[in-house]
N, C-alpha and C positions, 0 to 999 in steps of 0.2 A: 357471150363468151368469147366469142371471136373478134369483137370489138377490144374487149378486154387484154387479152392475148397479142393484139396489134398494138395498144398504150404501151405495154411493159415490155415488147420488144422495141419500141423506139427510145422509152427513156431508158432502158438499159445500153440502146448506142449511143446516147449522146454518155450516157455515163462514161464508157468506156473511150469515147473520144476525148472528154475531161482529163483523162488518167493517161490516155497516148501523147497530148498536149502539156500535161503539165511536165512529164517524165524526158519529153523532148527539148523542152524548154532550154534557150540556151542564151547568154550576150555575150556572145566570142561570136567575130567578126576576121573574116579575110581581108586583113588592108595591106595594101600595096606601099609599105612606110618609106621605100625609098622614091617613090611619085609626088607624093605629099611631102617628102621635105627633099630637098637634093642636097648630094654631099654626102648622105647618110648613108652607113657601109651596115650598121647594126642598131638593134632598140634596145632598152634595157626598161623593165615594170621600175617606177620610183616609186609611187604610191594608188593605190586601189582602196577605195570607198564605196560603197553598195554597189551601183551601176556606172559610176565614175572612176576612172584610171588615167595616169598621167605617165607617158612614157619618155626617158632621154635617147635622144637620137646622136647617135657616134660617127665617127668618121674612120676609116680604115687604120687609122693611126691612134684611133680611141680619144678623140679630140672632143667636146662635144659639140655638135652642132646645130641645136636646139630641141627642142619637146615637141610631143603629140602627145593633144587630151582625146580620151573618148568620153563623152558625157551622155550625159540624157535629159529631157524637161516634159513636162505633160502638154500632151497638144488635144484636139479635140477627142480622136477616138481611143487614145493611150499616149503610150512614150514613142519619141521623137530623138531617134539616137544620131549624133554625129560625128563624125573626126574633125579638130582644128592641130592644124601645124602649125607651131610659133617658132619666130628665130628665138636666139640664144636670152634680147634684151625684151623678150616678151609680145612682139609686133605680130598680129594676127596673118600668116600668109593663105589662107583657104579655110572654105568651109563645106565639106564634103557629107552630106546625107547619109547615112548608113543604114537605117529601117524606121519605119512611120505606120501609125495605122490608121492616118487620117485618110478623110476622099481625095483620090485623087484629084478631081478639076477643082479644087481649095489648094489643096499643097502646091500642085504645079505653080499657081499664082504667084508662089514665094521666087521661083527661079525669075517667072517670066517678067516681073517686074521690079528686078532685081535687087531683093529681100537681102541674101547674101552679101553684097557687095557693099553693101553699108557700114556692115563688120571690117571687110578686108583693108589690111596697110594701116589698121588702129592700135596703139600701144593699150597693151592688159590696163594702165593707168587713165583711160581716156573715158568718159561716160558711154556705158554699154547698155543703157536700161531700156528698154520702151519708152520712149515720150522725152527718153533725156540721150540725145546722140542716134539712135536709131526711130525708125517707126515701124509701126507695124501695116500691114498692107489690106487696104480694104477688101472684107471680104472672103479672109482667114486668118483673124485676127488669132484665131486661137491656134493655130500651126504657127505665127508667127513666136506667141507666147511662148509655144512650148522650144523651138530655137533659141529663141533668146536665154530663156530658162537654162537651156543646155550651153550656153556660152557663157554664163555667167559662174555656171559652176565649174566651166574650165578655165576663165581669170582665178577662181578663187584657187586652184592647183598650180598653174605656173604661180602666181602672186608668193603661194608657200617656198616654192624655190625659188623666187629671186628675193625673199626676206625681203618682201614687204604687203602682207597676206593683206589681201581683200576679200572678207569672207559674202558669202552674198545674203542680203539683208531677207529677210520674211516679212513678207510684204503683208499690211493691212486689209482685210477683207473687203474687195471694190465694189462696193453699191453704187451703180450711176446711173446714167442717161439708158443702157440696154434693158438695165435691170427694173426702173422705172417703168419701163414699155413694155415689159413681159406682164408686168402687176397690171397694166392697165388693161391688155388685151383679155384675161381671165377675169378681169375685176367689171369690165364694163360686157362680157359676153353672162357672167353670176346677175350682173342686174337687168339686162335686156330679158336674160331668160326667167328667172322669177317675181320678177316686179310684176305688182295685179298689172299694172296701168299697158303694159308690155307684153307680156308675155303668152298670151293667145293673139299676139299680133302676128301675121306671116312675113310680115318683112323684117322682122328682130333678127331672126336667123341669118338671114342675106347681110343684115346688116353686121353681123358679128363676124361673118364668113369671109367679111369683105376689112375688116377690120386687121383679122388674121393675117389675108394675105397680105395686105400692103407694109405692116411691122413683123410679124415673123417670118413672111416670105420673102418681099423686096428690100428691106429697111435692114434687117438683121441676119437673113437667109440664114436662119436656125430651126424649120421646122422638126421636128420629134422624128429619128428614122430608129431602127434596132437596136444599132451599134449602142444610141443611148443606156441600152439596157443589157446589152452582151457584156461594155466595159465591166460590171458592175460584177458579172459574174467570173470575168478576169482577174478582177482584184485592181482594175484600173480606173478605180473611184476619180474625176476628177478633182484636182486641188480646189477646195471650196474660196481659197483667198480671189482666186484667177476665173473662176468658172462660178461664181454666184449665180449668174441666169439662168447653166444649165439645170439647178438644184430646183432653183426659183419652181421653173418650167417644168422639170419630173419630179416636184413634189405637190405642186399644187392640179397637175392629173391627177396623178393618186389620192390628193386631198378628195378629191370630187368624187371619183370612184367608190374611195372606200365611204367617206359622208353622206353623200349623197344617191350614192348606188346609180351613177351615172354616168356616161364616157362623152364627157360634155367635149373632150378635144375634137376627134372624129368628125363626133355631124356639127360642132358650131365653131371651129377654130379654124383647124387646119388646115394650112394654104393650099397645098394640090387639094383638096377636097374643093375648094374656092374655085381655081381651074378648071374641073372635071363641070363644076354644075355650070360655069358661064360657056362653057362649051358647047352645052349640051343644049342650051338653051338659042342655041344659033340655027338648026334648023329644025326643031322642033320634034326629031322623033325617037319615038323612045321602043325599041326593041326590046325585048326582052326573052330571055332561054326557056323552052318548054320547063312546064310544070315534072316533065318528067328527068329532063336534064339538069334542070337547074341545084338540085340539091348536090348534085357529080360536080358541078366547078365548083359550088364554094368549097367542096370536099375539098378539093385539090389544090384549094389555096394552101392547102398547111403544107405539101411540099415544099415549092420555096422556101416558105417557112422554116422548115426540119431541118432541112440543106442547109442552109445561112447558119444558122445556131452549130449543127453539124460541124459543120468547115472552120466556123469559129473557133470551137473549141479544140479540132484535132491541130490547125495549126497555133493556138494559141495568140489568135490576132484578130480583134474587132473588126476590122475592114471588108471581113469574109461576108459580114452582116447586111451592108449596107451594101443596097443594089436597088433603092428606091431612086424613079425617073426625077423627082423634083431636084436633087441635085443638077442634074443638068439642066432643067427649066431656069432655076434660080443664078445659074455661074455661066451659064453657057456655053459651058466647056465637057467635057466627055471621052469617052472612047468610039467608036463605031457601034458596041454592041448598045452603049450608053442611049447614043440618040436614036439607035433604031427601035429600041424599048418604050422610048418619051413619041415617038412619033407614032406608035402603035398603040399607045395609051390616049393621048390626043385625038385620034383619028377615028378611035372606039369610043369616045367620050360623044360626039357628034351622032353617036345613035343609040347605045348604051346608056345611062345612066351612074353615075361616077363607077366606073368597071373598074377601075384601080382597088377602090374602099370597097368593094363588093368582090371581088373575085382574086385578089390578091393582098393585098396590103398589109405587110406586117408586122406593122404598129399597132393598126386594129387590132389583129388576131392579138397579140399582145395584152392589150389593155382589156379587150374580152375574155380574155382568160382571166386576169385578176380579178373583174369585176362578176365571173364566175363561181371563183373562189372566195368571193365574197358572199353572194348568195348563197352558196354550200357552207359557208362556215355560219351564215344566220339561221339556217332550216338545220341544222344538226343542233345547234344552240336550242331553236326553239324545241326540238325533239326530246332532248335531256331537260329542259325546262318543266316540259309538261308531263313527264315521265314523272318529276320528282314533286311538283305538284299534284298529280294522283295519290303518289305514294313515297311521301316526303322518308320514310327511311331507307329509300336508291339512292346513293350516291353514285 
């Protein structure tokens, strides 16, 4: 009862932080329009489109002295909102960040290898695409995406007032070289693990763990973190044309889960799991919590858990989600609280046994919960089945 009682008090606060979150919900932005463009004495809205706006900037004598767009594009964990200031003939002067809900040590990337700057001093007329006048920066490709996205949709707003609209193109659904490597890493860990010839082998698993890490850990630094699955309940689906892999990647979990009633990611893919075991295997000992304790930490993993979802939802920002150490394993970039997290996960993993995937991790808890509610939706199935095969007039 009392377990009971503790469920319906938690999903009733995330309920209610859904509702604080959506109600707060807001993209009006404090900008500073006379920093961002000089000269300018006043703004005036010219045009407003979903989360796109274009404003004329004036001069004290009401002259005009050119535009500010605010735009948006999807980056990896949501929208990616910016300010660009253009002179009067369309010339990009700045590109100013406004809100992101990607990981930080990804985003920073963008500044520190000057992402930005490839834009600035460009005429709205010049190639602005990915791959055609800019690039994107290894390593957050998908925060680059979702900028570029956002600058593309502020050529297409000045373009409409200097009369000569460049609208921006809907791009092709990109299956390549990432998307390839995602299909192979699930395609070849599906035959290690059920092939006769294989699969009572004990090094299939290492071998698939090891597969994992090196393409979705070091190669594509895409492993599975919450955020994947918080966007979703944000309404921040990524764009399937730009973001194939992620689909790829959390549909073919879920494939397994729900098919196969098994969370084949966890114990044979996923790259900090890969970490955790080669670590651990360096000096050979393995610890473990009293039989009487141990059932109290995994408890406890759902904290973090609640929290992150929690936070998610009251501020209405996937970012709140993601606080797994492999980010900084994989970027090498972080906060303080970032590397003292990955260094006490690390350091536990040398006598522990993967303590990340066992006493926190939540991805797991995640994927364990669906694959819960899988089992519970086949044993109620069976229940009514056999109810109505007893006594075929129960509907």
């Amino acid at each position: 009862m009392i377990k009971k009682i503790f469920v319906a008090v938690a999903a009733f606060g995330l309920i209610f932080a859904g509702i604080v979150g959506q109600a707060s919900r807001n993209h009006e932005f404090e900008i500073d329009y006379q920093a961002l463009l000089s000269g300018s004495a006043s703004i005036e809205l010219l045009k407003e489109k979903v989360d796109n706006c274009i404003y004329r900037a004036l001069d004290s004598e009401g002259n005009i002295v050119g535009f500010v767009t605010v735009t948006s594009g999807q980056g990896f964990n949501g929208n990616v909102y910016i300010a660009i200031p253009w002179t009067i003939d369309g010339v990009i002067l700045d590109i100013k960040v406004l809100a992101h809900s990607d990981d930080l040590p990804w985003f920073n990337q963008l500044e520190k290898n000057g992402y930005y700057n490839a834009y600035i001093t460009k005429l709205y007329t010049d190639p602005l695409e990915l791959g055609d006048g800019v690039n994107a920066i290894s390593g957050a490709t998908y925060s680059s995406r979702g900028v570029n996205t956002a600058v593309l949709y502020a050529r297409e707003l000045v373009s409409e007032q200097l009369g000569n609209s460049i609208p921006i193109a809907q791009k092709p659904i990109q299956f390549g070289i990432t998307e390839l490597a995602v299909l192979l890493v699930f395609g070849t860990s599906l035959t290690l693990r059920y092939l006769p010839a294989t699969r009572k082998k004990c090094w299939v698993r290492y071998a698939s763990l090891t597969l994992g890490l090196f393409i979705l850990g070091i190669c594509l630094t895409m492993p599975l973190n919450l955020a994947n699955f918080s966007t979703w309940l944000l309404g921040y689906g990524p764009d399937i044309h730009t973001h194939l892999s992620i689909y790829i990647l959390l549909l073919t979990v879920l494939a397994f889960i729900i098919i196969f009633g098994k969370n084949i990611y966890c114990y044979w893919i996923c790259p900090f799991a890969a970490i955790q075991e080669i670590l651990h295997r360096v000096l050979k000992i393995n610890l473990k919590p009293s039989a009487k304790y141990n059932p109290i930490f995994k408890m406890l993993r759902y904290v973090p858990f609640y929290l992150a979802l929690f936070f998610t939802l009251w501020f209405y920002n996937p970012s709140y989600s993601t606080f797994e150490p492999w980010g900084t394993f994989f970027s090498l970039e972080g906060s303080l609280l970032n590397w003292l997290l990955l260094a006490s996960v690390i350091v536990t993993s040398l006598f522990v046994y993967n303590p990340w995937c066992t006493y926190t991790c939540p991805v797991k808890i995640a994927l364990n919960s669906i694959l819960n509610i899988r089992k519970g939706t086949l044993k109620l199935w069976e229940i009514i089945w056999k109810r109505k095969m007893i006594n075929p007039q129960v509907k």
